[in-house]
N, C-alpha and C positions, 0 to 999 in steps of 0.2 A: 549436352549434359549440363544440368543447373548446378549454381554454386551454392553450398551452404552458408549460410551468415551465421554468426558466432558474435554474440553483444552477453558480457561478461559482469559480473554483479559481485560486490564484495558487500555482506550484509555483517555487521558487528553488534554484539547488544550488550550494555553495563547498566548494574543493576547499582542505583545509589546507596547509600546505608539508612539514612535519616533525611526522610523518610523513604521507606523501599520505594522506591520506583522505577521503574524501566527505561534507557532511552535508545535508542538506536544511532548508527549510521550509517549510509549505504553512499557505494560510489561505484561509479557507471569505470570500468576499469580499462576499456578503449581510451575514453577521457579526461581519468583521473577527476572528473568533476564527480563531487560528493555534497551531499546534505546529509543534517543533523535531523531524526524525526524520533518524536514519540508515539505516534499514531500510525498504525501499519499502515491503514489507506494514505498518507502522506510518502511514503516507501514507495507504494504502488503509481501513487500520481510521477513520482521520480523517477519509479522505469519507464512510464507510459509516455516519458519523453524520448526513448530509444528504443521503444520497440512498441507491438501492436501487442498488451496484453488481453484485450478478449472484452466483453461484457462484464466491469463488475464495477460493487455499488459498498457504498460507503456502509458503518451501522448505522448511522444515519436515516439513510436509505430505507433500509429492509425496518426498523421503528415506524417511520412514516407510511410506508405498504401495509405494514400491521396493523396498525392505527387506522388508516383507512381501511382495508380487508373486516373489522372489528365491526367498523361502523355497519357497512353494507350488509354485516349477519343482526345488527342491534336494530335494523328499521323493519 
C-alpha cells in the first residue's frame, strides 16, 4: 500500500489602503518557512519548491505566446 504525502499551504492576502493594493503571504506549513509575494506566480514558484505543481507559465509567458502566435497570423 503507497503512502500519501500531505505538503500543507497557508495562503493570506491584505489589501493596503493608499493606494489599494494587494500583497500576499504564503508559508509552506511542514516548514514554517514563508515569503512575502505580490505576484501569484511568485506564490506558485514558492510551492514549486515543495511539491511538483504541473506545467505553468507566468502572464508573462502566455503575452509572449500571444505576441508571437499574432505575428505567425500578421505574415
Amino acid at each position: 500500500m503507497s503512502e500519501t504525502a500531505v505538503t500543507s499551504f497557508i495562503v493570506r492576502f491584505t489589501q493596503e489602503q493608499d493606494p489599494a493594493t494587494w500583497r500576499g503571504l504564503i508559508r509552506h506549513v511542514q516548514t514554517s518557512e514563508e515569503t512575502h509575494f505580490t505576484r501569484i506566480e511568485d506564490a506558485l514558484q514558492f510551492m514549486a519548491k515543495f511539491v511538483e505543481i504541473g506545467d505553468w507559465h507566468t502572464e508573462s509567458d502566455h503575452e509572449a505566446s500571444a505576441i508571437g502566435q499574432s505575428s505567425i497570423v500578421n505574415r
